[in-house]
Each structure stands twice: as C-alpha cells, then as structure tokens.
N, CA, C and O atoms as a GROMACS GRO file, in nm:
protein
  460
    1UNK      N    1  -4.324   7.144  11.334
    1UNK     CA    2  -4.425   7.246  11.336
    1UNK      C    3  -4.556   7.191  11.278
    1UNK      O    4  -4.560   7.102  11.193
    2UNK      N    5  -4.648   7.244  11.322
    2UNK     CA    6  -4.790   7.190  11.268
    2UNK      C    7  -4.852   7.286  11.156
    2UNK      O    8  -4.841   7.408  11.150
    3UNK      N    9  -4.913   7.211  11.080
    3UNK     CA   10  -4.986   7.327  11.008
    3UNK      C   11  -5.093   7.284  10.972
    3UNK      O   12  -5.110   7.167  11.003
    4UNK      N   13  -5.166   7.325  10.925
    4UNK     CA   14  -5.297   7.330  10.847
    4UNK      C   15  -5.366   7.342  10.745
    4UNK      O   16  -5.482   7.337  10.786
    5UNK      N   17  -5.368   7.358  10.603
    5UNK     CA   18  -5.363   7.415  10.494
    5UNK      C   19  -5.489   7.388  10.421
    5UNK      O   20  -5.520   7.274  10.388
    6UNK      N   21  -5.560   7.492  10.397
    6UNK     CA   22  -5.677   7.449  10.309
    6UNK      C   23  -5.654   7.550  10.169
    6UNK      O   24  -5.615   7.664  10.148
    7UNK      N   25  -5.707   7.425  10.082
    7UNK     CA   26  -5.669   7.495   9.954
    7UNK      C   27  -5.836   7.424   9.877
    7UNK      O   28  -5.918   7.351   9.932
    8UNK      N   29  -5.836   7.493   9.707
    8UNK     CA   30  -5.993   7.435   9.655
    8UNK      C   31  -6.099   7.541   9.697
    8UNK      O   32  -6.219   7.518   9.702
    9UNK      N   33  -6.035   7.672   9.729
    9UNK     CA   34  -6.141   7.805   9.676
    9UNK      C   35  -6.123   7.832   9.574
    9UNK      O   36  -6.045   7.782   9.493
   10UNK      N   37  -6.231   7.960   9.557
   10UNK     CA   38  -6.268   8.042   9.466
   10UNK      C   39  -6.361   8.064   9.375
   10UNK      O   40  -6.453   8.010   9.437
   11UNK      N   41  -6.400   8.093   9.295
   11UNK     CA   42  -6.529   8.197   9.260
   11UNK      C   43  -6.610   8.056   9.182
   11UNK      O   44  -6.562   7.967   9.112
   12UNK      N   45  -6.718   8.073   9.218
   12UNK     CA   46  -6.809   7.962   9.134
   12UNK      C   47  -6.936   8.018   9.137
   12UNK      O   48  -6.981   8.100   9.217
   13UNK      N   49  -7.004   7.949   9.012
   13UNK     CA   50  -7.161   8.020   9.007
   13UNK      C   51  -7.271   7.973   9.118
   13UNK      O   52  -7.253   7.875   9.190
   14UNK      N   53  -7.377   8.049   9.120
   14UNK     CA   54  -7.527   7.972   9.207
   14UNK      C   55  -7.525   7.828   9.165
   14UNK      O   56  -7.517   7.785   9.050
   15UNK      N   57  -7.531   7.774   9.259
   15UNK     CA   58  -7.602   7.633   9.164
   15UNK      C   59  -7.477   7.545   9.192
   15UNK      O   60  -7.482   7.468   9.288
   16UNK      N   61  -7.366   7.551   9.116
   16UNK     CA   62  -7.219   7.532   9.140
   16UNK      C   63  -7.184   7.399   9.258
   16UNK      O   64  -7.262   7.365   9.348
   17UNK      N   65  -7.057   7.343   9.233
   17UNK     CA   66  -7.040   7.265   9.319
   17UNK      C   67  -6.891   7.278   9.358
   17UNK      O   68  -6.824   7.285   9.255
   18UNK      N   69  -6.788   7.286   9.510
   18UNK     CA   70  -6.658   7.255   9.476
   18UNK      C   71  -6.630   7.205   9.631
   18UNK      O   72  -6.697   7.241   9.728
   19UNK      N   73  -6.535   7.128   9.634
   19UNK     CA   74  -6.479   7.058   9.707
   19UNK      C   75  -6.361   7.119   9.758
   19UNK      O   76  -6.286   7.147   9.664
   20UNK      N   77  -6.305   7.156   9.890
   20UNK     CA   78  -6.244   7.190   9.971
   20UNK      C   79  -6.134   7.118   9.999
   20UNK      O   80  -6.160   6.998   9.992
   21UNK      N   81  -5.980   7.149  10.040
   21UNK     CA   82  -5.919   7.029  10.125
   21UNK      C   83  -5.830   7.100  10.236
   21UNK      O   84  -5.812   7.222  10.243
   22UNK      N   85  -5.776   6.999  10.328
   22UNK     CA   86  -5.754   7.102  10.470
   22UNK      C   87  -5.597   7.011  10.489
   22UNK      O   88  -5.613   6.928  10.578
   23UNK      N   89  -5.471   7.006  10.436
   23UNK     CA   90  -5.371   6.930  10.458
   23UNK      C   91  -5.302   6.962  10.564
   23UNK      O   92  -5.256   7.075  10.582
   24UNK      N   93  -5.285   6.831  10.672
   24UNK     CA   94  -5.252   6.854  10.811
   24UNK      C   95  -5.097   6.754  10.819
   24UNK      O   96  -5.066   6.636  10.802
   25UNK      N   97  -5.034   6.873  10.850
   25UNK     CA   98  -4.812   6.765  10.856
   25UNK      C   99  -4.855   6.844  11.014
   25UNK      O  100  -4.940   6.929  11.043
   26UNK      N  101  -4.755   6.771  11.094
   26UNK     CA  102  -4.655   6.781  11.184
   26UNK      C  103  -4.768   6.761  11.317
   26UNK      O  104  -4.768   6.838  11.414
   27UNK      N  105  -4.865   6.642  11.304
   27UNK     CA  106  -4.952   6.578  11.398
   27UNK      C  107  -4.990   6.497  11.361
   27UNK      O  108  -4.997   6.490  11.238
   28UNK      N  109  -5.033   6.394  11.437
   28UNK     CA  110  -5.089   6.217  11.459
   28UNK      C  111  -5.241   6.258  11.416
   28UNK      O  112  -5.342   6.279  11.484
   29UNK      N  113  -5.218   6.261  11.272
   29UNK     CA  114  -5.383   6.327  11.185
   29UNK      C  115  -5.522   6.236  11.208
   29UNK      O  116  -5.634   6.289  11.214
   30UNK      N  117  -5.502   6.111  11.219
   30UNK     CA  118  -5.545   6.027  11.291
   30UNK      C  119  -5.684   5.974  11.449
   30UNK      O  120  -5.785   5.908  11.472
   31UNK      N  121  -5.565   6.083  11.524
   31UNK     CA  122  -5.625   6.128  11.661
   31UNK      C  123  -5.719   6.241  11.672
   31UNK      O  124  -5.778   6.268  11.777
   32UNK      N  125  -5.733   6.323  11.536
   32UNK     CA  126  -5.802   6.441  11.591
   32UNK      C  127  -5.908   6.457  11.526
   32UNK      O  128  -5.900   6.408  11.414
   33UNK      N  129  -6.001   6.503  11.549
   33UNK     CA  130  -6.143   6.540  11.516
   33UNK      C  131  -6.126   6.654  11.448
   33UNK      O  132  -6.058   6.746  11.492
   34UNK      N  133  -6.186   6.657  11.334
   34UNK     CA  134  -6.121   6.771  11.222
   34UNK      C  135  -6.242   6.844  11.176
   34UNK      O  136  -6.347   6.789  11.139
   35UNK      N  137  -6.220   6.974  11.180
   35UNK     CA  138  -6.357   7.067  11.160
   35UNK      C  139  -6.352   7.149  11.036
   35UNK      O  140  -6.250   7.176  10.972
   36UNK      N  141  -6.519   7.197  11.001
   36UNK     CA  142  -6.490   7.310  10.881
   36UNK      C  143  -6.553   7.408  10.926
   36UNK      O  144  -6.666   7.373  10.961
   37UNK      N  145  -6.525   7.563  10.948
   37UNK     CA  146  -6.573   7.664  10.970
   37UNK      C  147  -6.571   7.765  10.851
   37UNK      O  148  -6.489   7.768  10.760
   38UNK      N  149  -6.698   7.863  10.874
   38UNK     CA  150  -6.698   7.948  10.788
   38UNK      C  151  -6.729   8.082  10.803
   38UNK      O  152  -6.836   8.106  10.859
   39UNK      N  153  -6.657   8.181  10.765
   39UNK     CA  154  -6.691   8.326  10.814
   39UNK      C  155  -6.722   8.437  10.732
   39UNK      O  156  -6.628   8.515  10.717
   40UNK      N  157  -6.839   8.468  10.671
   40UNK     CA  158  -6.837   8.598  10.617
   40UNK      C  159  -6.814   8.698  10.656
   40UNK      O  160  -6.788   8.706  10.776
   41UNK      N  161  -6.814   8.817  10.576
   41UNK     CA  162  -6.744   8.952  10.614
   41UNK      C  163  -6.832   8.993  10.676
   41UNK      O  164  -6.945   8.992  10.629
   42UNK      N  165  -6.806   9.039  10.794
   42UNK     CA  166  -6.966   9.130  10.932
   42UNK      C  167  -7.020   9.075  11.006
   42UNK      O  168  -7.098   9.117  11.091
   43UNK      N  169  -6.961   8.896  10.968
   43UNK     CA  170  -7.077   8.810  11.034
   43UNK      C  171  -6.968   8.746  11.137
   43UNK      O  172  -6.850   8.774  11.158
   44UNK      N  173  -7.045   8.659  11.187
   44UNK     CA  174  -6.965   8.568  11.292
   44UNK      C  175  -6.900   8.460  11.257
   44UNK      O  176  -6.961   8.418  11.159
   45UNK      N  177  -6.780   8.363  11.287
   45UNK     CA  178  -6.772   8.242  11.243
   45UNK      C  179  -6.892   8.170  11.251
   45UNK      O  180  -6.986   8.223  11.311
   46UNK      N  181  -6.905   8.055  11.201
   46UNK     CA  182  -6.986   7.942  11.227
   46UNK      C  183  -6.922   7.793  11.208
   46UNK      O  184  -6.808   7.785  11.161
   47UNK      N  185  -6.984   7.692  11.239
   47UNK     CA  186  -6.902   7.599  11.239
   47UNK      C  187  -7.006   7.510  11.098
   47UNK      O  188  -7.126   7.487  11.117
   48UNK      N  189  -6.962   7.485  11.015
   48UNK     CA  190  -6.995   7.420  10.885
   48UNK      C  191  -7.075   7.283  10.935
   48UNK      O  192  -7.194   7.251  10.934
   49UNK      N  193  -6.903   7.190  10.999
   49UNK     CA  194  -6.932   7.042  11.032
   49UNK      C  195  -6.842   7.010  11.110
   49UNK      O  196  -6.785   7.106  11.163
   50UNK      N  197  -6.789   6.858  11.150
   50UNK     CA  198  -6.751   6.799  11.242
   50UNK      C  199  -6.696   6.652  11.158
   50UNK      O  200  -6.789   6.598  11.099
   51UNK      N  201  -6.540   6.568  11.141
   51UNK     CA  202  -6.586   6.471  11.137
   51UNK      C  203  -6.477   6.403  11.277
   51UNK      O  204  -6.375   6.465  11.305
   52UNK      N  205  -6.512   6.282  11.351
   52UNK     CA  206  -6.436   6.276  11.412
   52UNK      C  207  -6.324   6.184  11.408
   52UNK      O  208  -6.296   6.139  11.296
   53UNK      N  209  -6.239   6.138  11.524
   53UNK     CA  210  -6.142   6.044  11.495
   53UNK      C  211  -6.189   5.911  11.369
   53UNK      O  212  -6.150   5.877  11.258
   54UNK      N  213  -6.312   5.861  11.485
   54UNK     CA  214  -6.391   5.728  11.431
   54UNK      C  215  -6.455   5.800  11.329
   54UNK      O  216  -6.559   5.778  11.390
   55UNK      N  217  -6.494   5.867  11.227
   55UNK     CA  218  -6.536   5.893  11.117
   55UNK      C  219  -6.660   5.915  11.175
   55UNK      O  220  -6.743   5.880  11.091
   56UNK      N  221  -6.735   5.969  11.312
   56UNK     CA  222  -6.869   5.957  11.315
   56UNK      C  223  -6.901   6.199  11.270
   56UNK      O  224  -6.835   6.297  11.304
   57UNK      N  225  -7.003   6.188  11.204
   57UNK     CA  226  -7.017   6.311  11.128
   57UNK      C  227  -7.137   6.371  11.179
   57UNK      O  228  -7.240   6.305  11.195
   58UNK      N  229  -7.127   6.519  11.211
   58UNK     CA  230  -7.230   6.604  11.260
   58UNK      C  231  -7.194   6.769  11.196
   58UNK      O  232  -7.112   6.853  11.232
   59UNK      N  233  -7.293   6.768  11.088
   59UNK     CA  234  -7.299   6.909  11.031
   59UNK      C  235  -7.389   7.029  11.123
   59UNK      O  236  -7.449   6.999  11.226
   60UNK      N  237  -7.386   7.124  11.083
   60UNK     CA  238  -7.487   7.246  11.143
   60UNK      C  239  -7.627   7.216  11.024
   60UNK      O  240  -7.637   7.184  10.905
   61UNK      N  241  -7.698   7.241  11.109
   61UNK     CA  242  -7.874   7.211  11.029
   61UNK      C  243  -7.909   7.221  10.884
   61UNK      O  244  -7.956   7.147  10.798
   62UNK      N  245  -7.852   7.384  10.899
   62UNK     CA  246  -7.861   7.445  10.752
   62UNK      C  247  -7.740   7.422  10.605
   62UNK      O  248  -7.734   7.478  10.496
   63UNK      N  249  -7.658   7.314  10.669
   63UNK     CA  250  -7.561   7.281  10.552
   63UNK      C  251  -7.603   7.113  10.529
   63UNK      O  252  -7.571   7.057  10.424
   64UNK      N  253  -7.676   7.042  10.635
   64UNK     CA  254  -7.685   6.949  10.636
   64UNK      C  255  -7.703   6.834  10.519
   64UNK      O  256  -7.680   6.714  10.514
   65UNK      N  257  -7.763   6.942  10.421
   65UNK     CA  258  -7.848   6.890  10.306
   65UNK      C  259  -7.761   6.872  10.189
   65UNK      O  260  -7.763   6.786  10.101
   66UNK      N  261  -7.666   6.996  10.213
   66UNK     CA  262  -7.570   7.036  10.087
   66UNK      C  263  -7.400   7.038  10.061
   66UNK      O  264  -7.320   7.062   9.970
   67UNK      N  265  -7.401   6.985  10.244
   67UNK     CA  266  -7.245   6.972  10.226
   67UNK      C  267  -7.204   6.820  10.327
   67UNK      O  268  -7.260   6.772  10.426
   68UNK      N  269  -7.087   6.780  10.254
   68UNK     CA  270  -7.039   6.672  10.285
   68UNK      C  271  -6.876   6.676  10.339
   68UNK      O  272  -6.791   6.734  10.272
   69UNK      N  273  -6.845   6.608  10.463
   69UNK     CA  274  -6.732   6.635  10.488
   69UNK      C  275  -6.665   6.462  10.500
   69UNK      O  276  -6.733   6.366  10.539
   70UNK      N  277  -6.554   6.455  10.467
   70UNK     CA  278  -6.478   6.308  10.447
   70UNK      C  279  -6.326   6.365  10.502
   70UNK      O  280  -6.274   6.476  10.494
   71UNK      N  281  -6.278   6.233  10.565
   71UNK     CA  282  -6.105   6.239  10.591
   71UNK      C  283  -6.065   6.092  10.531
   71UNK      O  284  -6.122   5.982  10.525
   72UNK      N  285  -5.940   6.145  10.491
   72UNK     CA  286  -5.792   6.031  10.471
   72UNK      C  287  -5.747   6.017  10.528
   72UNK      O  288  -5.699   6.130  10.521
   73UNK      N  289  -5.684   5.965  10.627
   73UNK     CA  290  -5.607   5.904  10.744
   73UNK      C  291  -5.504   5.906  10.680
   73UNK      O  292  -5.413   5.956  10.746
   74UNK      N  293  -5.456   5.857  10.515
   74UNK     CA  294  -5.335   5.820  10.446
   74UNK      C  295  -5.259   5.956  10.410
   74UNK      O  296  -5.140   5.989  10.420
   75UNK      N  297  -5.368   6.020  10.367
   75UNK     CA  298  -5.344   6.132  10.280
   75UNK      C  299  -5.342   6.259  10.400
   75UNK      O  300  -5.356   6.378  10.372
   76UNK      N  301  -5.327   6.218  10.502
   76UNK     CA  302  -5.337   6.321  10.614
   76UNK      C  303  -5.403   6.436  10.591
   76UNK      O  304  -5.344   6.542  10.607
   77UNK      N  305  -5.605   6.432  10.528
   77UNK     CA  306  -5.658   6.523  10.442
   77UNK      C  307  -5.768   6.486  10.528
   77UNK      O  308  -5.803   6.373  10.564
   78UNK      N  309  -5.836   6.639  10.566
   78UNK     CA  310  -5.986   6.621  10.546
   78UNK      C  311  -6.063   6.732  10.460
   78UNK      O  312  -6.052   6.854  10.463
   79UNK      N  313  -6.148   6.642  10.378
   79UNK     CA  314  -6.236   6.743  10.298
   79UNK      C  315  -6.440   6.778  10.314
   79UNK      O  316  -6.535   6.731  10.377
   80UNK      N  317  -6.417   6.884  10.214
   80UNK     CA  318  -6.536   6.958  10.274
   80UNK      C  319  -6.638   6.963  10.142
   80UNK      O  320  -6.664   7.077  10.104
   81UNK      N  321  -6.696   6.857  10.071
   81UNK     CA  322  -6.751   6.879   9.906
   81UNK      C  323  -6.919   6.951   9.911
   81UNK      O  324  -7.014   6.890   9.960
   82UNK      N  325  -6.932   7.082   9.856
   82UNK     CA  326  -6.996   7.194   9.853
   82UNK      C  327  -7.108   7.183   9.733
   82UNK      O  328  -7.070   7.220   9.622
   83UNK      N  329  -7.234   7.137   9.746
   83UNK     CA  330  -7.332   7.149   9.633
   83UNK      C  331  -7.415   7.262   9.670
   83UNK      O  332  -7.428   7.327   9.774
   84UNK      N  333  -7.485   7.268   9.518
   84UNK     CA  334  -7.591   7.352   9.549
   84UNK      C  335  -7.560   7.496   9.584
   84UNK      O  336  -7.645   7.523   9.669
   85UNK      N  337  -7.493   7.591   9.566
   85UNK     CA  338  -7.392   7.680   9.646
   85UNK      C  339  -7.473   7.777   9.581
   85UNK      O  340  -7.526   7.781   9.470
   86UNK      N  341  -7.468   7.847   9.669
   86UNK     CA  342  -7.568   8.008   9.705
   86UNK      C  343  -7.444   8.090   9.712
   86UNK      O  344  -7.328   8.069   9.747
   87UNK      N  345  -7.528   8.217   9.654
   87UNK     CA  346  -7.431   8.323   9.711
   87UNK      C  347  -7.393   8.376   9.902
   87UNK      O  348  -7.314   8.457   9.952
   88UNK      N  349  -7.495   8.282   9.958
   88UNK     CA  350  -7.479   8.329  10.095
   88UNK      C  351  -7.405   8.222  10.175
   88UNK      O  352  -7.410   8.209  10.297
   89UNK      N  353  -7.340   8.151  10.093
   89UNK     CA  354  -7.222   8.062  10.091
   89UNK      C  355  -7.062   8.124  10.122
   89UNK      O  356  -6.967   8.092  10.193
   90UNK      N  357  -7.098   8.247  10.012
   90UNK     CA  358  -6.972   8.384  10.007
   90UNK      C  359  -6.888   8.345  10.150
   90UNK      O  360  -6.978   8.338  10.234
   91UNK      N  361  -6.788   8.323  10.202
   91UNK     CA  362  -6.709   8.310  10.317
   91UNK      C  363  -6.557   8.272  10.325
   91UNK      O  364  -6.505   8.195  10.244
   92UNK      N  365  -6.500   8.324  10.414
   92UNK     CA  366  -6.374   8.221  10.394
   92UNK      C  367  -6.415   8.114  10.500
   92UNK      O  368  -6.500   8.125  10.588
   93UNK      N  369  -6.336   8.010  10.472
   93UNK     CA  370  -6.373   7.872  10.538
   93UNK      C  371  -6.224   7.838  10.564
   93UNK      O  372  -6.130   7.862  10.488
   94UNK      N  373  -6.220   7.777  10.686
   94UNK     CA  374  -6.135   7.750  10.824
   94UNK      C  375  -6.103   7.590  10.826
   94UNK      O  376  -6.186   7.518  10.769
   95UNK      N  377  -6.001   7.535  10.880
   95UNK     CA  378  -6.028   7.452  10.896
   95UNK      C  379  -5.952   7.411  11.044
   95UNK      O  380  -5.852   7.468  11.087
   96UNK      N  381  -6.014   7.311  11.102
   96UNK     CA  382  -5.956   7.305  11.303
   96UNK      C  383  -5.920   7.190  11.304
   96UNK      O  384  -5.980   7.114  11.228
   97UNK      N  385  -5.842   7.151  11.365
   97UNK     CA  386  -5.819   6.992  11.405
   97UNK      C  387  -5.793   7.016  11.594
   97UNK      O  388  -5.740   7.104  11.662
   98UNK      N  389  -5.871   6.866  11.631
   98UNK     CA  390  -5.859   6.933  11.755
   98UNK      C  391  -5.842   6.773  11.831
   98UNK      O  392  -5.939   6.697  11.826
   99UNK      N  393  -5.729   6.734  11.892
   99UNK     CA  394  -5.689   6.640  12.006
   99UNK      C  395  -5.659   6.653  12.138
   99UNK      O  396  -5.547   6.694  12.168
  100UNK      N  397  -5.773   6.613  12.259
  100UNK     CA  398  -5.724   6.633  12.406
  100UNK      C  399  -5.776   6.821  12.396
  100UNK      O  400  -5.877   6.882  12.360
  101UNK      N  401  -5.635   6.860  12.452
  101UNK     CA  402  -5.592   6.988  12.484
  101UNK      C  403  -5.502   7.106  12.336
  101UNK      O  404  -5.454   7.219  12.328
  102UNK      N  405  -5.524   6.988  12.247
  102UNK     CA  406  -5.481   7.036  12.126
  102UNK      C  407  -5.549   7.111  12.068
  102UNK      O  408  -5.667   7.082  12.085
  103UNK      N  409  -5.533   7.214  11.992
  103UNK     CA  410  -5.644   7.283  11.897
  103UNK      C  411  -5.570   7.366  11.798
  103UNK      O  412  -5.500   7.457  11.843
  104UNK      N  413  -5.576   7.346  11.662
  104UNK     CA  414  -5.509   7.423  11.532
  104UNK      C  415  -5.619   7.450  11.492
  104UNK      O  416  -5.727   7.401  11.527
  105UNK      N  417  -5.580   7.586  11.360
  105UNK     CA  418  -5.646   7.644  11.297
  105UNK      C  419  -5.525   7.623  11.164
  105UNK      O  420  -5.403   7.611  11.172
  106UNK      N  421  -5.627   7.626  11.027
  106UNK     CA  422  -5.514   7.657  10.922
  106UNK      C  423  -5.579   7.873  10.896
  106UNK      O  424  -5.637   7.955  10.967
  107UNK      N  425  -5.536   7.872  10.793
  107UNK     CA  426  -5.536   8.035  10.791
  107UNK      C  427  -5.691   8.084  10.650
  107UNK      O  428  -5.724   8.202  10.637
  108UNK      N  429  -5.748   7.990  10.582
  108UNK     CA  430  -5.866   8.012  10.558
  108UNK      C  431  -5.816   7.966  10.430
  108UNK      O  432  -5.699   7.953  10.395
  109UNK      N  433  -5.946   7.937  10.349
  109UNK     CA  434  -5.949   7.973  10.136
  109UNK      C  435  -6.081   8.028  10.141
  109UNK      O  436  -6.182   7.983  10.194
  110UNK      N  437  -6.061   8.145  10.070
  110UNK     CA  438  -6.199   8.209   9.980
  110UNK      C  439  -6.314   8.159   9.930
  110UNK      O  440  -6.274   8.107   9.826
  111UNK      N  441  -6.440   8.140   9.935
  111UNK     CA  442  -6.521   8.090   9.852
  111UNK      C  443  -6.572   8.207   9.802
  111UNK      O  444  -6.588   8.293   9.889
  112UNK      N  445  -6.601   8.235   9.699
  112UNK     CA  446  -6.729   8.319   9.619
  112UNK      C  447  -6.821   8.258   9.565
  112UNK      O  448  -6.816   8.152   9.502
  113UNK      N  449  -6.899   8.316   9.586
  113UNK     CA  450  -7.034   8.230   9.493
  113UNK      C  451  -7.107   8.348   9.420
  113UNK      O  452  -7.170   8.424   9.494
  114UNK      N  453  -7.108   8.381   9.263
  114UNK     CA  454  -7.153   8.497   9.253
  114UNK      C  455  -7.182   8.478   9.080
  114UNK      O  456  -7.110   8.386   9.043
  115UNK      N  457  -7.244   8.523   8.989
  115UNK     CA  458  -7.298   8.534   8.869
  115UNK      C  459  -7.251   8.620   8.842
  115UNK      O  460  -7.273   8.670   8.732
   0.00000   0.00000   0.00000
C-alpha cells in the first residue's frame, strides 16, 4: 500500500520558522516528482512548490522568497522549510507525489501562524 505522511505542523508565531516532512513507503520514491500544496479554510488549494525526480525546483511566485523545498532519496522524504511565516500562511498543507499515470495525496498537517 502507498502512503504519504506529512508530519512538522502546528501553531507558530509571525515571523516564525518550521519545516515540514512528507514520508513516502510503498513506491519507487525516487521516480516521482513530489509536491507541496496548501489550503485554507474558504479558499482554494494552491500549489506551494514542485521538486522533481532530478532535483530541478519550481515554487509559486509568492512563496518563492520564503519557502524551500528539498528530498532524500534515502530517507524516502521530501521536505518543505517555512520562513518568515505570516498569518496568511494559516493552511493545511498536502503533500503529492506524482509518476507517469501515478498520483498520491497524503491526508494534510495543520499550520497556524498566529500571536
């Protein structure tokens, strides 16, 4: 069975920094291009970033500045490290892995960002 697992939410101040992780068993972690999405409450998903097989990296505009995404090949991990964090950060965040005709989702972690 495949799964997905992101763990490394929860409540942090403005300003704040935290790092994300997305642990992927029961696929060739390797082959897939691994994503971070994020969804507040009312709003739409969005897609955070991108990194791919070959490690080549493409964020969305407005995170570009403040978030960083890295994978382990060993550690069958990709992560998502969060500076600078606003409250309009507030979301749960997703994580996708996606090979060919393949496509997973894990089931989300919380961020808060709040004083």
């Amino acid at each position: 069975q495949v799964q997905l697992v992101e763990s490394g939410g929860g409540l942090v101040q403005p300003g704040g920094s935290l790092r994300l992780s997305c642990a992927a068993s029961g696929l060739t972690f390797s082959r897939y291009a691994m994503s971070w999405y994020r969804q507040a409450t009312g709003k739409e998903r969005e897609l955070v970033g991108t990194i791919t097989d070959n490690g080549s990296l493409n964020y969305a505009d407005s995170m570009k500045d403040r978030f960083t995404i890295s994978r382990d090949n060993v550690k069958n991990t990709v992560y998502l490290k969060m500076n600078s964090l606003k409250p309009e950060d507030t979301a749960m965040y997703f994580c996708n892995g996606k090979y060919l005709w393949k496509n997973y989702w894990g089931q989300g972690t919380q961020v808060t960002v709040s004083s």
